[in-house]
TIDOMAR-481498 format. One line per 8 residues: number of its first residue (from 1); for each residue z negated, y negated, x negated of N, C-alpha, C. Coordinates in steps of 0.02 Angstrom, whole numbers. Layout:
# TIDOMAR-481498
NUM	Z Y X Z Y X Z Y X  ...
This chain:
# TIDOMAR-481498
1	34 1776 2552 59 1840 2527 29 1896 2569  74 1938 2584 49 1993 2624 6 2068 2595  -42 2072 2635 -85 2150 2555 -31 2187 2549  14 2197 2576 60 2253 2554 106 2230 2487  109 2171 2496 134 2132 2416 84 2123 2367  25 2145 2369 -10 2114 2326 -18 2184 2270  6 2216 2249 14 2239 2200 79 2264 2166  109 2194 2188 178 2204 2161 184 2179 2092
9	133 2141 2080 146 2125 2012 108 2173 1959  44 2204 1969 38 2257 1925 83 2309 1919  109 2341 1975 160 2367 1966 219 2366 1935  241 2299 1940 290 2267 1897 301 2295 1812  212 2278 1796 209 2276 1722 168 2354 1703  165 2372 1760 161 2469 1764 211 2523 1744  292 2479 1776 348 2489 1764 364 2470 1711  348 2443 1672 370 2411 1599 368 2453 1578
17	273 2459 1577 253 2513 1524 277 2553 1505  284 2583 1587 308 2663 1567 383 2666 1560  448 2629 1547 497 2623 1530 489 2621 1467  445 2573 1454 438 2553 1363 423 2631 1318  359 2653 1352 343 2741 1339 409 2789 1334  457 2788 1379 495 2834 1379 561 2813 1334  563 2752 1311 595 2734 1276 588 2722 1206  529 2737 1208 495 2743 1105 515 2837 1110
25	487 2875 1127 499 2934 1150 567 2928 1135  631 2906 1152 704 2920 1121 714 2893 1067  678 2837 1068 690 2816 977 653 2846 926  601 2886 957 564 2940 888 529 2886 869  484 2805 927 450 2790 898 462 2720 844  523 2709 857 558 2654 823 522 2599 848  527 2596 917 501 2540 976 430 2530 945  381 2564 935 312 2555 927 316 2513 872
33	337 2539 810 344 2494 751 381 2428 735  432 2434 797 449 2355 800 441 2316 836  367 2333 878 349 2283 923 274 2276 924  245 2329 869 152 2339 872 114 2261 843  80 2243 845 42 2201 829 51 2205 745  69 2163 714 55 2176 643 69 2100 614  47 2114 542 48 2034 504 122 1997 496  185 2072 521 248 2025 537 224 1961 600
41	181 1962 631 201 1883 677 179 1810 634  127 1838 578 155 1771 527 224 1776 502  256 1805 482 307 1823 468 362 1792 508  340 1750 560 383 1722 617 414 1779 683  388 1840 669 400 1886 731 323 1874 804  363 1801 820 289 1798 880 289 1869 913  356 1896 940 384 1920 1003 346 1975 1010  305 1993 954 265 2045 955 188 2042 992
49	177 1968 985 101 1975 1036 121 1973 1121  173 1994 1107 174 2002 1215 215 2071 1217  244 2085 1173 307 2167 1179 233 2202 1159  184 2193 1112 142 2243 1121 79 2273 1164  106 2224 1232 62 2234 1280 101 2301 1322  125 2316 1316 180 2361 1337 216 2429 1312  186 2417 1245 186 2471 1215 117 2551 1204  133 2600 1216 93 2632 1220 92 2712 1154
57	47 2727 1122 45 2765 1090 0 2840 1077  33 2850 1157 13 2925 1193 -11 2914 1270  7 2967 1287 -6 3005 1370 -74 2963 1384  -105 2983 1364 -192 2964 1393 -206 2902 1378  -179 2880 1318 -185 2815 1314 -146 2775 1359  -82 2794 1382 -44 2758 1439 -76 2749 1494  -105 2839 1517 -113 2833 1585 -175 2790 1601  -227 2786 1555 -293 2744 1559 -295 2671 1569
65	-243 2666 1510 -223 2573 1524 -190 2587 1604  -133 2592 1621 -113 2576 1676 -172 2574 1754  -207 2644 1718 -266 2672 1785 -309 2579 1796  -323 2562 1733 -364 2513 1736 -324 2425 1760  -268 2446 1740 -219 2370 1757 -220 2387 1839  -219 2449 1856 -208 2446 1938 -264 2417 1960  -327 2443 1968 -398 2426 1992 -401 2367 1974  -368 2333 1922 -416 2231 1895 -350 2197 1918
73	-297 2240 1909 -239 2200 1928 -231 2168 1996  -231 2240 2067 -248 2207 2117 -291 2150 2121  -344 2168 2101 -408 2116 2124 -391 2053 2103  -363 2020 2031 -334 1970 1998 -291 1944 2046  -238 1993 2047 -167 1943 2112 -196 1922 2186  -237 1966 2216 -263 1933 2267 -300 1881 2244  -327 1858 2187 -362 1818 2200 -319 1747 2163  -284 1751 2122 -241 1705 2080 -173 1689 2096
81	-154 1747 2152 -67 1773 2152 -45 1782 2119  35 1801 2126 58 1844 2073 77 1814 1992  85 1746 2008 105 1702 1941 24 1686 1900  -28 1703 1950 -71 1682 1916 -95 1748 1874  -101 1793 1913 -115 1863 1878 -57 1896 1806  -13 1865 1812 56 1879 1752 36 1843 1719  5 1772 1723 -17 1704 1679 -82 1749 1633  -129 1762 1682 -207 1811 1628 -176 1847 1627
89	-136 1884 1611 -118 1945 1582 -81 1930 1527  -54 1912 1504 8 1856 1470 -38 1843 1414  -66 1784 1445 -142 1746 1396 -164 1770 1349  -219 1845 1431 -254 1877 1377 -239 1942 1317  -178 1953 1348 -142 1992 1297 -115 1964 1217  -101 1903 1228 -91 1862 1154 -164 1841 1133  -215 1811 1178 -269 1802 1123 -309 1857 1091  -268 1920 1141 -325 1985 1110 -304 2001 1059
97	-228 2016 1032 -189 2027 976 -192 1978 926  -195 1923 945 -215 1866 905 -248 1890 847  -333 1900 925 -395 1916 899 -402 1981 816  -359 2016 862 -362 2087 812 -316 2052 750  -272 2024 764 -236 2008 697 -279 1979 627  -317 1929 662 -369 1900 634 -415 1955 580  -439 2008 618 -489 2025 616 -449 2087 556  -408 2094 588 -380 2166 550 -300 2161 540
105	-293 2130 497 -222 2100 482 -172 2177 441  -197 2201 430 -168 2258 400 -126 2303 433  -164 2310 504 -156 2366 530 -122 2363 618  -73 2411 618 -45 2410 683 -88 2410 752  -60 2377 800 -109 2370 865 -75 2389 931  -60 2435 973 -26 2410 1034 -77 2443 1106  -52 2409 1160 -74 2443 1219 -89 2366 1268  -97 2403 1332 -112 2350 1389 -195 2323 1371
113	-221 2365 1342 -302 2348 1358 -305 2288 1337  -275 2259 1294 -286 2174 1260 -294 2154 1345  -253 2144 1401 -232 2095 1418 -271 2155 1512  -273 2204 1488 -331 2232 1545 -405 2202 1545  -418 2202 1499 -482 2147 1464 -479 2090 1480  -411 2042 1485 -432 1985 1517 -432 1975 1591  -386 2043 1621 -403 2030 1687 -495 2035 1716  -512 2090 1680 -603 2085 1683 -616 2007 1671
121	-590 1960 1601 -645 1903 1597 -605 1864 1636  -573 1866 1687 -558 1833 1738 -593 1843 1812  -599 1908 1804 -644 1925 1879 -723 1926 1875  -751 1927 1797 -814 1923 1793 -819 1825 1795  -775 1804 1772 -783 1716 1797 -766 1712 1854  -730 1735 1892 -748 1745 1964 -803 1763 2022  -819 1811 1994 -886 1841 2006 -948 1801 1987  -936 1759 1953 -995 1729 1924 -1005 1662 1951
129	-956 1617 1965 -937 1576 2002 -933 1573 2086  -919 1630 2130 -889 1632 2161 -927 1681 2215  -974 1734 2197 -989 1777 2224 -1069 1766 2236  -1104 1793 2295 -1157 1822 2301 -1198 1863 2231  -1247 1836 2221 -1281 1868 2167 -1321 1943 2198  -1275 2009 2249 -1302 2052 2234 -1269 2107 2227  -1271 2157 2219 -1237 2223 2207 -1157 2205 2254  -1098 2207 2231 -1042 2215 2291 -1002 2273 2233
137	-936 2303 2265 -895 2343 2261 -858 2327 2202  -862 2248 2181 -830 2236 2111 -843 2248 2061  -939 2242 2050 -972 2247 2012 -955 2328 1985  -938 2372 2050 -931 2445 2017 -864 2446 1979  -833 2410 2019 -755 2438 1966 -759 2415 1902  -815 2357 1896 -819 2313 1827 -837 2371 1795  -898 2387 1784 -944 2445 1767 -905 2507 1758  -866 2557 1786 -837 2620 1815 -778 2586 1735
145	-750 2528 1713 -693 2518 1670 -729 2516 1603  -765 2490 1589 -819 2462 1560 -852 2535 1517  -858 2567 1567 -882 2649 1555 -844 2674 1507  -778 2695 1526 -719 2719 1510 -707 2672 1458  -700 2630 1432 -685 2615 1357 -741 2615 1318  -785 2633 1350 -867 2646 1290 -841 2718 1259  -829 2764 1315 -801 2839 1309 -737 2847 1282  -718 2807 1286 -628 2803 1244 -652 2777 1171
153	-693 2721 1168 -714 2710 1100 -731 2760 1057  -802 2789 1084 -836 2843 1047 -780 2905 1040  -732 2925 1084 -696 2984 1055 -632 2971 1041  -620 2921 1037 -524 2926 1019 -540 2870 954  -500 2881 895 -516 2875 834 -474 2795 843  -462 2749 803 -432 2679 823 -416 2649 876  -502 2629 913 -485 2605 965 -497 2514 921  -446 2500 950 -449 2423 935 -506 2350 966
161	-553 2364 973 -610 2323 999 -604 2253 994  -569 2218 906 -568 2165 929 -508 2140 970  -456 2165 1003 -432 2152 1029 -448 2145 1115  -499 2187 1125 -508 2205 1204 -575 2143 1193  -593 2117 1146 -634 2065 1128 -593 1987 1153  -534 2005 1114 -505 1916 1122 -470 1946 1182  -453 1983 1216 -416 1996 1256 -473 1954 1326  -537 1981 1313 -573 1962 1389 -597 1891 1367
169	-606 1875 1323 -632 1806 1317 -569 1746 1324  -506 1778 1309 -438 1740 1349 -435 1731 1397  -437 1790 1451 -454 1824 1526 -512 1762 1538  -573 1752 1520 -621 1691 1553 -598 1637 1539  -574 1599 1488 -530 1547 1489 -486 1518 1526  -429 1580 1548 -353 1562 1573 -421 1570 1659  -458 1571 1665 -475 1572 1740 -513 1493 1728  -536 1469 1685 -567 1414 1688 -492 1349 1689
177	-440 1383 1656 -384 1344 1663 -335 1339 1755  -328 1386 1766 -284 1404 1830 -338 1371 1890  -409 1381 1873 -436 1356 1927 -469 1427 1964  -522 1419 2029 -530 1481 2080 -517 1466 2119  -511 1525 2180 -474 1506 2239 -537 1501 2273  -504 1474 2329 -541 1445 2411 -552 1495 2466  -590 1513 2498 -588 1560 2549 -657 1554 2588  -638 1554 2649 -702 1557 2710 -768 1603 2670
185	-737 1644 2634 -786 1717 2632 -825 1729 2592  -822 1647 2531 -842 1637 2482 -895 1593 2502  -964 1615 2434 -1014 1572 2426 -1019 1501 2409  -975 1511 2351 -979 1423 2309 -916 1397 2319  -898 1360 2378 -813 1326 2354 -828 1251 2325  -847 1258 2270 -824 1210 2236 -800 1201 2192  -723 1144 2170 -678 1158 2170 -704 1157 2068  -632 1185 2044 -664 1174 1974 -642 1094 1933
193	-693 1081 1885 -689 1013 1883 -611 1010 1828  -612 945 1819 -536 945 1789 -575 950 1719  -637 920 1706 -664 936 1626 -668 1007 1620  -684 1039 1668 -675 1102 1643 -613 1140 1608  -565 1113 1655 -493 1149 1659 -450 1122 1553  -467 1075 1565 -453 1040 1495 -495 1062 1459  -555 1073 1451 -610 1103 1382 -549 1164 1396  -549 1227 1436 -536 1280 1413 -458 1286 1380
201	-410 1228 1437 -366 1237 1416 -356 1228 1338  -400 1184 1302 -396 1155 1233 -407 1216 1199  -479 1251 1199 -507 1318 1182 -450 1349 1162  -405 1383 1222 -360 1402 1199 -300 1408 1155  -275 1340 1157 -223 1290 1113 -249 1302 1059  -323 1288 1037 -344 1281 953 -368 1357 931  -356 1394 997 -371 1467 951 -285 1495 955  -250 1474 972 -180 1491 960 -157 1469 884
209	-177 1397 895 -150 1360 830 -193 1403 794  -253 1438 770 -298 1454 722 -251 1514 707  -259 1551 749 -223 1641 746 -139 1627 712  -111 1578 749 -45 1587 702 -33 1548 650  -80 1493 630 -60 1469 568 -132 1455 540  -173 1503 519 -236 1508 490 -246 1441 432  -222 1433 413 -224 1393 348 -209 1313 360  -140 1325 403 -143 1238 418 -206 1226 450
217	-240 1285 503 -290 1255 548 -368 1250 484  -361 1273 437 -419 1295 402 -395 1222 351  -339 1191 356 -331 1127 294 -365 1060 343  -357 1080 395 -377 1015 460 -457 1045 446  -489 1071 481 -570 1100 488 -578 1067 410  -551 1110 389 -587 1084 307 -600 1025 285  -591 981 311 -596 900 303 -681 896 300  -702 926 339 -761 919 374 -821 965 361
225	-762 1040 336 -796 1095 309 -769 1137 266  -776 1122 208 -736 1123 154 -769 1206 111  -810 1221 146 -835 1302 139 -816 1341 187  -786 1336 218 -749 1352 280 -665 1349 281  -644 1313 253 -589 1307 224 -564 1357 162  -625 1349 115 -598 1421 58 -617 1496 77  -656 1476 136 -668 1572 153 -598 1587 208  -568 1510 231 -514 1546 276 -452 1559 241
233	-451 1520 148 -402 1531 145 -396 1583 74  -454 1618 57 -465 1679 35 -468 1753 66  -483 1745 131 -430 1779 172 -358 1779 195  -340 1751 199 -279 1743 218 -217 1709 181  -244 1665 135 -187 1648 93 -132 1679 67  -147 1761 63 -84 1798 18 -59 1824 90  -79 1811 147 -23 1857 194 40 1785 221  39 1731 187 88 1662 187 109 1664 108
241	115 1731 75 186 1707 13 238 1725 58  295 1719 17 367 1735 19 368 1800 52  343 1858 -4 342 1913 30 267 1948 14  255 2024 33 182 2057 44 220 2096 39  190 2149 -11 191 2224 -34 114 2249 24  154 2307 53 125 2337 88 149 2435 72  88 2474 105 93 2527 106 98 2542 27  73 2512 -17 47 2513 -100 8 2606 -100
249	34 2623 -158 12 2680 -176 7 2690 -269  -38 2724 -289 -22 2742 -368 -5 2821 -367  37 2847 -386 53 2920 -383 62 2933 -458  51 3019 -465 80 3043 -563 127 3078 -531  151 3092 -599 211 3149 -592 207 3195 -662  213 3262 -667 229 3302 -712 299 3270 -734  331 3269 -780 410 3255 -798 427 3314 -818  392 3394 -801 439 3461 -823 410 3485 -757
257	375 3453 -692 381 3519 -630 418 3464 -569  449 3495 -553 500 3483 -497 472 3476 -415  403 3476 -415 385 3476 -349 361 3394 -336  382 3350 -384 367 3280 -383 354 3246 -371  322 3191 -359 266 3133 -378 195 3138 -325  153 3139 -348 94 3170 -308 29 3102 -294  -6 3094 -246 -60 3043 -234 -92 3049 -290  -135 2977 -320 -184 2981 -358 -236 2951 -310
265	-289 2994 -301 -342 2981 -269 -399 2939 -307  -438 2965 -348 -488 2937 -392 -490 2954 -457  -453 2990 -437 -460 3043 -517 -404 3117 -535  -359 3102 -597 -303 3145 -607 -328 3177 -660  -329 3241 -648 -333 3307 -707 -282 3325 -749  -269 3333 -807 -207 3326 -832 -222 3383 -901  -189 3423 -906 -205 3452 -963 -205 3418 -1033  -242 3428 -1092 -216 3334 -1124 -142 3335 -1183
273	-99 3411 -1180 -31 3409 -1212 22 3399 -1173  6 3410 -1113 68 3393 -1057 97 3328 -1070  146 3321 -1024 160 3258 -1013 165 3216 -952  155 3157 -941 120 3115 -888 150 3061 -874  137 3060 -816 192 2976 -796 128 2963 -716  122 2882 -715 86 2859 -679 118 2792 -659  110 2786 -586 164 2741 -578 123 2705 -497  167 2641 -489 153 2600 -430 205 2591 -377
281	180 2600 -314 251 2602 -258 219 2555 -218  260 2523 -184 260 2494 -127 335 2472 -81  310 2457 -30 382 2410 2 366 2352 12  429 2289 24 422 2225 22 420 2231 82  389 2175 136 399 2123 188 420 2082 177  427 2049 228 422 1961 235 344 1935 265  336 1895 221 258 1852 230 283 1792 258  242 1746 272 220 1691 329 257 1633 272
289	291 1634 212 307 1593 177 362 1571 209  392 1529 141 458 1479 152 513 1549 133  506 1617 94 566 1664 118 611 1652 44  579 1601 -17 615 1605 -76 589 1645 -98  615 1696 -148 606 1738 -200 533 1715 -238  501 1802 -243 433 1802 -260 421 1822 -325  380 1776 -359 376 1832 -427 313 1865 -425  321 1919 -460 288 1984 -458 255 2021 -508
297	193 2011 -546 181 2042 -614 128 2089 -600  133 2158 -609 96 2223 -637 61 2223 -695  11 2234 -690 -27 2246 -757 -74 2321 -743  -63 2339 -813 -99 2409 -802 -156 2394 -858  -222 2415 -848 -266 2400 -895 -319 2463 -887  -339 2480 -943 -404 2526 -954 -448 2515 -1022  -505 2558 -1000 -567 2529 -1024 -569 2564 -1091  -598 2519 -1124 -604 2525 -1183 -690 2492 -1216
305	-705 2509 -1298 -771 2468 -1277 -759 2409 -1294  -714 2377 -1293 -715 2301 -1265 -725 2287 -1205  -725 2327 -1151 -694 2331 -1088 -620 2334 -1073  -581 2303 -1024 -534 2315 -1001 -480 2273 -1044  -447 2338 -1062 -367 2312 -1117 -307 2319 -1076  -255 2261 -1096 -205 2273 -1055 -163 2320 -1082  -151 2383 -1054 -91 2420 -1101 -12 2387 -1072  9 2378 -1007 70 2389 -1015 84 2327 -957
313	117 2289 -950 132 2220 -873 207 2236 -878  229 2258 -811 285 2230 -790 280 2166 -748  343 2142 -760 353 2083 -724 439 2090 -672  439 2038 -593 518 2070 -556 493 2005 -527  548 1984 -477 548 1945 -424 581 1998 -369  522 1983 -323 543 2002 -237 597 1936 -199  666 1963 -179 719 1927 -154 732 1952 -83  709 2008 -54 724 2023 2 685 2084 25
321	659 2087 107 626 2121 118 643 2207 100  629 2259 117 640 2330 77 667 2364 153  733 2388 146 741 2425 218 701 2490 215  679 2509 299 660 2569 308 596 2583 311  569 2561 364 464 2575 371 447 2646 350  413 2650 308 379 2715 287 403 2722 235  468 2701 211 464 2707 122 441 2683 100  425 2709 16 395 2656 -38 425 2669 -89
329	440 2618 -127 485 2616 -202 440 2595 -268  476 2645 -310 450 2633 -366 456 2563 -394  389 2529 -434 417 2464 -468 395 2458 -522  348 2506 -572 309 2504 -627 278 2583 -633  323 2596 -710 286 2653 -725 243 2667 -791  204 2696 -812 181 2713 -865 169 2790 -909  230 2793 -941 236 2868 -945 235 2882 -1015  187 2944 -1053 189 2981 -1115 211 3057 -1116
337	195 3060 -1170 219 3149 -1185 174 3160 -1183  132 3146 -1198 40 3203 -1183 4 3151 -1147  -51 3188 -1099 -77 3172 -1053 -143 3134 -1092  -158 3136 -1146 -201 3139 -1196 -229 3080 -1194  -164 3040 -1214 -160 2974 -1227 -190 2909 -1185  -186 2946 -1106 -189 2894 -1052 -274 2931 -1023  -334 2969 -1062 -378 2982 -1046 -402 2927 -1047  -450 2906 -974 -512 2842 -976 -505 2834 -901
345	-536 2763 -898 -533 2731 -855 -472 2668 -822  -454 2683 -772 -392 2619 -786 -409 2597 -717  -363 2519 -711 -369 2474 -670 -306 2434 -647  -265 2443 -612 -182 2426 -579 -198 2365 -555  -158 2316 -572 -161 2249 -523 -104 2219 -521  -79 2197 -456 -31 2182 -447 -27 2087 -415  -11 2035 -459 13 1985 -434 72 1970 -392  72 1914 -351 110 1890 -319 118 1821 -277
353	160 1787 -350 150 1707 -340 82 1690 -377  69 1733 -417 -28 1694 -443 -76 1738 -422  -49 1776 -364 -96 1776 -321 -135 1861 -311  -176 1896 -325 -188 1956 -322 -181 1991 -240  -126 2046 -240 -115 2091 -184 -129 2139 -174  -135 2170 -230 -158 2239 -229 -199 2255 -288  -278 2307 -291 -283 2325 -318 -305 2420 -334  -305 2428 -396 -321 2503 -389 -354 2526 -437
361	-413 2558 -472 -481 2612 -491 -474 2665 -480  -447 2699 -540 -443 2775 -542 -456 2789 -606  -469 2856 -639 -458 2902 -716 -444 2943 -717  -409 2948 -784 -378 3019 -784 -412 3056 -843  -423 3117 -823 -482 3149 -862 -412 3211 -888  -433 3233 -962 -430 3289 -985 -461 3362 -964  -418 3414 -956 -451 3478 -901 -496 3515 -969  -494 3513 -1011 -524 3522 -1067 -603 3493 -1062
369	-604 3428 -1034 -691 3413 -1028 -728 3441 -973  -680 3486 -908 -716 3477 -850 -766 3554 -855
């Protein structure tokens, strides 16, 4: 390959990017939400741990990832070529999202850094393998990137860490898999062993199988480690029902003022003759299940000196996911003529399949005591 080709493939996926950028930008953003890292890839949406390497969510955040895919990218294709450098990038972009999925299943993820990260744990197993143990020109670009997401961490508010986590520890793997290259100019040519290439390649395989099907991999482990098995599947068990209520809220509403339904934070003030309505929203997904209809029971409970009484349970089955990201629908309300009535402490819980999804701790106080 000629140097003048050798950054044709960062470029390549430079050009993505910034197509992908200017094309969320006409959808108002559509693109980000249907391609970000989220608990839809149990859901059977893989397509999301590689579309969200590509996705970007702002200027500086674009231009930084790309600044950094140029500097590790070159260095990677010269040293892997171009299928090998698309291969760690690829990799470490799914085990970094993986990673974050794992770690933070809730919450949206996108950007190159997953899979900029593994071009680093590809060139630091290079470097480590391969190089003179003293100061060279790589060591700075390592360092100089390295810098810049310490400084991106500390000031830009959701930077995703465990992803730039599984992202570089993919990145040292997929280099223990592909092998290093040969060259006059190098210290150690020796070649990599095939036990090597198989431990990592496995590494990888069983952290794929772990990240996308947590539970089958936690029913196998568990044979062996059967405390290990209920902590994997007390995490994760409710994101494999049918469906997952997400974006859950408890809101009141006056039923005589028209500016309507308002957050309940910790605590609702209520005059105690008014009248009051308190209620639960969410929207459906699709979860990692088999996709039959979910049943669904609400219970509203507050304290009493028995402790906690149930005042009111609805019960529904979830049949299909809820169109439209960012809405939430009503599914349980609890409403009087005086606010009076619903003074204390209360406690919202929401089943699904057996299984607890949501919960919520708030009171509503009389403005009369404050």
């Amino acid at each position: 390959m000629q140097r003048s080709e050798l950054t044709r493939g960062p470029i390549i996926f430079i050009g993505i990017s910034a197509l992908a950028f200017l094309l969320d930008i006409l959808l108002e953003g559509r693109l980000l939400v249907w391609g970000a890292k989220s608990q839809a890839i149990w859901a059977g949406e893989w397509y999301r741990l590689i579309v969200a390497n590509f996705i970007h969510s702002g200027v500086p955040h674009l231009l930084f990832n790309m600044y950094a895919l140029y500097v590790f990218g070159r260095i990677v294709e010269e040293l892997a070529g171009r299928g090998g450098f698309m291969a760690v990038y690829l990799i470490g972009g799914v085990t970094g999202f993986l990673t974050s999925l794992l770690a933070r299943p809730d919450s949206l993820s996108v950007g190159a850094s997953a899979a900029v990260f593994a071009l680093m744990g590809y060139t630091l197993h290079f470097r480590l393998r391969r190089l003179p143990l003293r100061w060279l020109p790589i060591d700075s670009a390592f360092l100089q990137i390295l810098g810049l997401n310490v400084i991106m961490g500390l000031s830009v508010p959701n930077i995703d860490q465990f992803a730039h986590l599984g992202g570089f520890v993919g990145g040292f793997f997929a280099a223990g898999v592909l092998g290093l290259p040969h060259s006059p100019y190098l210290v150690n040519q020796t070649e990599t062993p095939p036990a090597e290439r198989i431990f990592a390649a496995a590494a990888i395989l069983l952290f794929l199988w772990g990240g996308l099907s947590p539970l089958s991999f936690g029913a196998v482990v568990g044979q062996g480690a059967p405390d290990l098995k209920a902590a994997i599947e007390t995490r994760y068990e409710r994101y494999f029902a049918s469906y997952l209520l997400v974006d859950a809220a408890v809101l009141w509403l006056d039923p005589n003022d028209a500016s309507g339904w308002t957050l309940v934070d910790e605590r609702v003030r209520r005059p105690p003759q008014s009248p009051f309505a308190v209620a639960a929203f969410w929207r459906w997904v699709r979860g990692g299940g088999d996709g039959e209809p979910a049943a669904y029971k609400v219970t509203w409970q507050r304290m009493d000196a028995q402790g906690w009484e149930t005042v009111q349970v609805d019960q529904g089955h979830a049949r299909r996911p809820d169109p439209g990201p960012g809405r939430i629908f009503r599914r349980s309300m609890v409403a009087v003529e005086q606010a009076q009535q619903l003074v204390g402490d209360w406690r919202l819980i929401v089943e699904v399949d057996g299984k607890v999804q949501y919960t919520k701790a708030f009171s509503v106080v009389s403005t009369q005591t404050i």
